[in-house]
N, C-alpha and C positions, 0 to 999 in steps of 0.2 A: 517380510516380502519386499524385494526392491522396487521401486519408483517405476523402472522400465516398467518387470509384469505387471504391476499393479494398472499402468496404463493399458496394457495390451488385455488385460483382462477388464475393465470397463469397455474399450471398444469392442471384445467377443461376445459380451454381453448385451451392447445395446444391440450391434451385427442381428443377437438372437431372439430381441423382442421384437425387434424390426421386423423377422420373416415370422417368426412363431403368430404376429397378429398379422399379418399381410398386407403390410405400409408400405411394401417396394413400389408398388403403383402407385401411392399416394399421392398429391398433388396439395402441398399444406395452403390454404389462400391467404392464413392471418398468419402473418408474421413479425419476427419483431422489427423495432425499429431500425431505420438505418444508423451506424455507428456507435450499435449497442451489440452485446453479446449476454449468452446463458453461459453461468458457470454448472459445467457438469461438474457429477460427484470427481472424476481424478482430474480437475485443475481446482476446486475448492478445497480440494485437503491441500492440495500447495499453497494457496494461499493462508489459509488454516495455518499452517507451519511460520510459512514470512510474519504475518499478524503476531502469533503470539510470541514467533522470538523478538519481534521489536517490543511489545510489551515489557517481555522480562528484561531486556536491555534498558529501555527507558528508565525502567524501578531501580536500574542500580544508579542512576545518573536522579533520582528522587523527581519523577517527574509521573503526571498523576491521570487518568484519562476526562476528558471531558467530550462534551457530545450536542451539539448545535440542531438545529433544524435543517433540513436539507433544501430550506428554501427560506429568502430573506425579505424585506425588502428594499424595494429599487434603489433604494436612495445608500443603503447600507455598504452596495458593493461601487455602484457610480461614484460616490464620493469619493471615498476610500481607494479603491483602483488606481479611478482616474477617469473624466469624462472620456477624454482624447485616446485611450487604449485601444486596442484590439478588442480587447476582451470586452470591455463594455460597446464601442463600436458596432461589432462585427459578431459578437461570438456569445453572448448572452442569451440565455431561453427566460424574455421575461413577458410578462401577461398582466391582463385586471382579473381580478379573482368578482365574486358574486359581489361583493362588497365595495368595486371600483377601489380598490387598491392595488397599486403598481407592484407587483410584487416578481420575484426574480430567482430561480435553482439560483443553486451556489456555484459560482466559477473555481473557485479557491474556497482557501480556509481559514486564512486569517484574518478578514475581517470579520467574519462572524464570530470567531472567538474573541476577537477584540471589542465587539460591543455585546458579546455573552458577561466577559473583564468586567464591562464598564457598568452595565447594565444590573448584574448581579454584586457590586460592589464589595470586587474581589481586592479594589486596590487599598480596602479599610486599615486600620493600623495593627488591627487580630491577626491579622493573615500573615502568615509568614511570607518572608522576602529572601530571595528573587520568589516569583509564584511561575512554577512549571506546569506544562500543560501539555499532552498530545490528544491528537484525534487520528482519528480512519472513519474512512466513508467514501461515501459517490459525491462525485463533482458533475457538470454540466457544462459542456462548452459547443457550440454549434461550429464544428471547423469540418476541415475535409479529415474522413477517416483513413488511418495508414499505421503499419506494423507500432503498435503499442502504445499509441493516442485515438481515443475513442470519444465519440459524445457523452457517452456518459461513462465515465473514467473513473478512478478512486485513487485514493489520497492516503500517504499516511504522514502525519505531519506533527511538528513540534513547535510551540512558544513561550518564551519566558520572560517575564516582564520584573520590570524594577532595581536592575541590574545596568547599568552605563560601563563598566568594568570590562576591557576587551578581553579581558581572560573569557568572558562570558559569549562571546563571540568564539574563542579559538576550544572552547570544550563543549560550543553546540555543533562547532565543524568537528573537533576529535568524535564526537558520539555518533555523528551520522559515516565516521569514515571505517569508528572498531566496529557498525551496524555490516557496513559491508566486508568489511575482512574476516568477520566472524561466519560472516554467510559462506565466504571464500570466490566471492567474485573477483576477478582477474584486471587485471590492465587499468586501474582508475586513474584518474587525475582528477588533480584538485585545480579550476582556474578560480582566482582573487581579483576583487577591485575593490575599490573606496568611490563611492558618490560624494564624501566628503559630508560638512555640513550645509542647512540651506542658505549659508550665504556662498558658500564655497561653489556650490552646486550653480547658484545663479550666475558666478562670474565667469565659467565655463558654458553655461548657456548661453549666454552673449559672444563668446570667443565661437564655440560652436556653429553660430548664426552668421558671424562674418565669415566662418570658411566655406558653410555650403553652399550661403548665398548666389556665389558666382557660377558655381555647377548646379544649381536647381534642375537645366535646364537635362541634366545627362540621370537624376535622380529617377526611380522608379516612380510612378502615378500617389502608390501611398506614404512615401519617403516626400515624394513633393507637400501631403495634406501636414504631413509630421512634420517638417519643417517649420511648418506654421503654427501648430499645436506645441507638440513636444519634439523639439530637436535630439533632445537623446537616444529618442526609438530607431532614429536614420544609423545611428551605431550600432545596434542590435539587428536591422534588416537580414534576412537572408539571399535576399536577390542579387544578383552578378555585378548589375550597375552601380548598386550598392556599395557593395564589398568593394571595387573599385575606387569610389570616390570617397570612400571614409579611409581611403591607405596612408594619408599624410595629414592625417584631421591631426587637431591637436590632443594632448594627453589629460586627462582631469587631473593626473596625478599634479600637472605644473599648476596648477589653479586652487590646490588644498593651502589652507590656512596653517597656520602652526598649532591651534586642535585637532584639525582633520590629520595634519600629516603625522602628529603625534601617536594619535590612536590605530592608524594603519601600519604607521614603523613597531608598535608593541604586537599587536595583533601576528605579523612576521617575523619575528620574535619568539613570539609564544609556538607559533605554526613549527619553527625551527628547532626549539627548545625541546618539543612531544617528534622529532621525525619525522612531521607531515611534512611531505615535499609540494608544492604550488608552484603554478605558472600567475605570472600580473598579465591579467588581461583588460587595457585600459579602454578594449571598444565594448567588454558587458557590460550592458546598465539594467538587466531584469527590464521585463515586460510589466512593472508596476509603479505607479508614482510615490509610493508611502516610504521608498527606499531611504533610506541615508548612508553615509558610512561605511559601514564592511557586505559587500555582495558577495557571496560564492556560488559555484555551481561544480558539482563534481559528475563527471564524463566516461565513459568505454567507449570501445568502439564494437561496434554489430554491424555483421554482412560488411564491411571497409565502413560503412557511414559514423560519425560521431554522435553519439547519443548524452543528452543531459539527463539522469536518473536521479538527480536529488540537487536542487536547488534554492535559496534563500538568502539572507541577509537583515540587517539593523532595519527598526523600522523606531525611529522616538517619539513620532508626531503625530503616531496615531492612535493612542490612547486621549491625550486630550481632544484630539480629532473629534472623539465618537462621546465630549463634555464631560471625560475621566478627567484629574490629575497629569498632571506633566508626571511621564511613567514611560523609561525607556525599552524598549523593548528588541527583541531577534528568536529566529525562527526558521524553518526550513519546512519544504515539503519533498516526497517522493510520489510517481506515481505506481502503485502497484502492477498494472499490465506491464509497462518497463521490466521491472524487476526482474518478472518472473520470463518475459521475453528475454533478458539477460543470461538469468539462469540457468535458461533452456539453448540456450545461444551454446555459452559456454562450458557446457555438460556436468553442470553442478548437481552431483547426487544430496536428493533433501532426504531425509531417513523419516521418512510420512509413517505413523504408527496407524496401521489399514485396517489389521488384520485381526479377526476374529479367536478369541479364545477357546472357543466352543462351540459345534454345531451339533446341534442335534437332529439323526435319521429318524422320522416319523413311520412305524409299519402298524398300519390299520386304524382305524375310527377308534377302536378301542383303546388305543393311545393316545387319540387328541388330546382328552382332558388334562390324562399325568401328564404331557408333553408343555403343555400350555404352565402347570404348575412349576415345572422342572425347570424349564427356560426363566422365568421371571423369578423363580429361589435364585440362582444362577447370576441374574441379572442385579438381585440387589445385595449380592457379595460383593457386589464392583466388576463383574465379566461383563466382555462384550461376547453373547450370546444371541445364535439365531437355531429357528428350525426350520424343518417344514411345515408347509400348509397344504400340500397341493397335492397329495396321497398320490406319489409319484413312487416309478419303482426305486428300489435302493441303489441302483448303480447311477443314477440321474440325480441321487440327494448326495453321493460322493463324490459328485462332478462338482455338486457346487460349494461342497466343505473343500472342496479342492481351490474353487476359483477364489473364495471370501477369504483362502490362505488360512484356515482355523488350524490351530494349535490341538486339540485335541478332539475326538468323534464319541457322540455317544447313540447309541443304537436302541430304543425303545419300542417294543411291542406289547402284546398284550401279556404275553408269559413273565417279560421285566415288570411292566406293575404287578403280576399276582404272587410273583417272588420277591420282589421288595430288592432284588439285585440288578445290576449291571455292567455292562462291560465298558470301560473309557481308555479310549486308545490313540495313542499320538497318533497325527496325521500324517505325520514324517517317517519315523522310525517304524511305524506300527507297532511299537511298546505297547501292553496293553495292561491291565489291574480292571482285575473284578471287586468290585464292592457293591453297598448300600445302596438307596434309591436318596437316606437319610443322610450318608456321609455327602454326598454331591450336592443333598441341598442344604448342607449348614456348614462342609469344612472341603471347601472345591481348591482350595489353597495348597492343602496339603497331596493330594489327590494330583493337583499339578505337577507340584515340585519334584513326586516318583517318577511320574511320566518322562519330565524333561532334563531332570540331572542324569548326569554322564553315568 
């Protein structure tokens, strides 16, 4: 079944419980939150699809899943973040629990895998090195909601720790780039920067501060608090006045050391060496302080707008951060609504396996029982098998082996249980074969393969 019907058949279906129970009128009072959404069954099998092909991609790159709490506390992501952030700022859902502990959802995902790292003493000398790690899950961010950023949002994201090596860098940006080529998303780019290290980083903070010092006065309200805090973020602003006065700011790139500039000219190098092509983009600095070194972000565009759908970078100072070991680390995350906004943007057909192998028509009470036994034999040969229940006529149970897209029909009444036969018949072709009640529920394999070979 393709993607299209598959959707236009969940919308004719919900259309039909909607009037069938008489909810046109309804007026629902609880609703959900704002900046959150339900996933119905046809955007969950997509996501279903994205999920698990990142899985099987990660496992060729030998990286392993792991799974955090979906809330941390406060101190876990403030520190780590960054007091002075957005994120912690402005955009954090944190509370006292019964216990008067500060406690905080997760903004992101790296620092709770970095004190899962630390905590779980993963950086012991048994463990194999680099230690790879991905997650997927819900994130929490209190912002305004708009096409593919939600309050509560989801992740699929990658870390690998113990690794200083920029190769390790240019094949955690190759994995997230074959993630998207393989999907068949269109139009990406890769932008690069180097923060450098933290001394490299400080002497460009200083240079930074003497250029916008004198334009303070032209700077946006919270580009003015940044200045003050963290001068870096006035680089990454999106505001107009912004973007203006950071036009002739100076470069970080002039400010790298002969390590920092080292590790970004191999890194370019390597990006060069595999084909990725990159732009140097020396006004990102990521929205997080724990950065160092190599940031990237890769980009489309949707509706003319430019969208970031996978972003990260080196982070080496946050494992001892969080009283691990000196343990270098790098990382990315994506957020899934993106994606699939992406996908849906650019008509990317995903091949969502929907569709039912088997339905069985229910005629009479006198068939419930064999029907009941018949579906669940069915069911643990490995089919996906449905019936009915609803002692509907037969032309209304062909409607719906129609809509479920089943592979083959089987028709049960009371004369097929007391003859021990039955008819099973594509839903397509109306190929048909009479057999057993017995061959269907112990050899439905071969019973297929009649039906659907040429």
């Amino acid at each position: 079944m393709s993607q299209t019907s598959y959707d236009l058949i969940w919308k004719g279906v919900r259309a039909a419980s909607i009037h069938e129970v008489g909810f046109i009128n309804f007026t629902m009072k609880l609703q959900k939150p704002k900046g959150t959404q339900d996933l119905l069954p046809q955007e969950s099998a997509k996501w279903q699809y994205v999920e698990g092909f990142a899985r099987k991609l990660f496992a060729q790159y030998n990286y392993a899943e792991i799974r955090t709490p979906i809330f941390e506390h406060y101190e876990v992501i403030s520190r780590s973040v960054g007091d002075t952030t957005d994120i912690v700022t402005k955009e954090m859902y944190d509370f006292y629990d019964k216990g008067d502990r500060h406690i905080t959802l997760r903004p992101e995902g790296t620092a709770p895998v970095v004190r899962s790292y630390v905590e779980n003493k993963l950086f012991a000398p048994e463990v194999q090195k680099p230690a790879k790690f991905y997650y997927m899950g819900p994130m929490f961010r209190y912002e305004r909601p708009q096409a593919g950023r939600l309050r509560q949002f989801h992740q699929i994201g990658v870390e690998c720790f113990g690794s200083s090596n920029p190769a390790t860098d240019v094949e955690t940006i190759a994995m997230a780039y074959h993630f998207f080529e393989e999907l068949g998303i269109q139009n990406i780019r890769l932008h690069i920067n180097s923060l450098g290290n933290p001394e490299s980083r400080a002497a460009y903070r200083q240079a930074l501060i003497d250029y916008l010092t004198p334009l303070k006065d032209q700077l946006s309200k919270d580009s003015q608090r940044r200045l003050e805090e963290n001068p870096l973020r006035v680089l990454d602003s999106k505001e107009k006045e912004d973007k203006l006065a950071v036009e002739n700011a100076p470069s970080i790139l002039d400010y790298l050391d002969a390590e920092s500039t080292a590790h970004f000219e191999a890194v370019k190098s390597m990006l060069d060496s595999l084909n990725i092509s990159y732009i140097i983009d020396t006004n990102m600095v990521r929205g997080l302080d724990y950065y160092n070194h190599t940031i990237f972000e890769f980009m489309t565009e949707v509706g003319g707008n430019d969208l970031t759908i996978c972003a990260g970078g080196r982070y080496d100072g946050l494992v001892s951060y969080f009283g691990g070991p000196e343990t270098p680390g790098f990382g990315f995350g994506m957020g899934i609504e993106r994606l699939i906004l992406v996908l849906e943007k650019q008509g990317i057909y995903l091949p969502l396996d929907t569709q039912l192998d088997v339905y069985i028509a229910v005629l009479g009470q006198e068939a419930n029982s064999g029907a009941l036994e018949l579906v669940q034999a069915l069911r643990k040969q490995g089919f996906r098998a449905e019936r009915d229940y609803l002692d509907r006529k037969l032309k209304a149970q062909f409607k719906s082996a129609d809509v479920f897209g089943a592979v083959a029909l089987i028709t049960l009444g009371g004369s097929e249980i007391e003859s021990g036969q039955v008819v099973v018949k594509n839903n397509q072709t109306r190929k048909q074969i009479e057999t057993s009640l017995e061959a269907v529920k112990t050899n439905f394999d071969s019973i297929l393969d009649q039906l659907t070979l040429p």
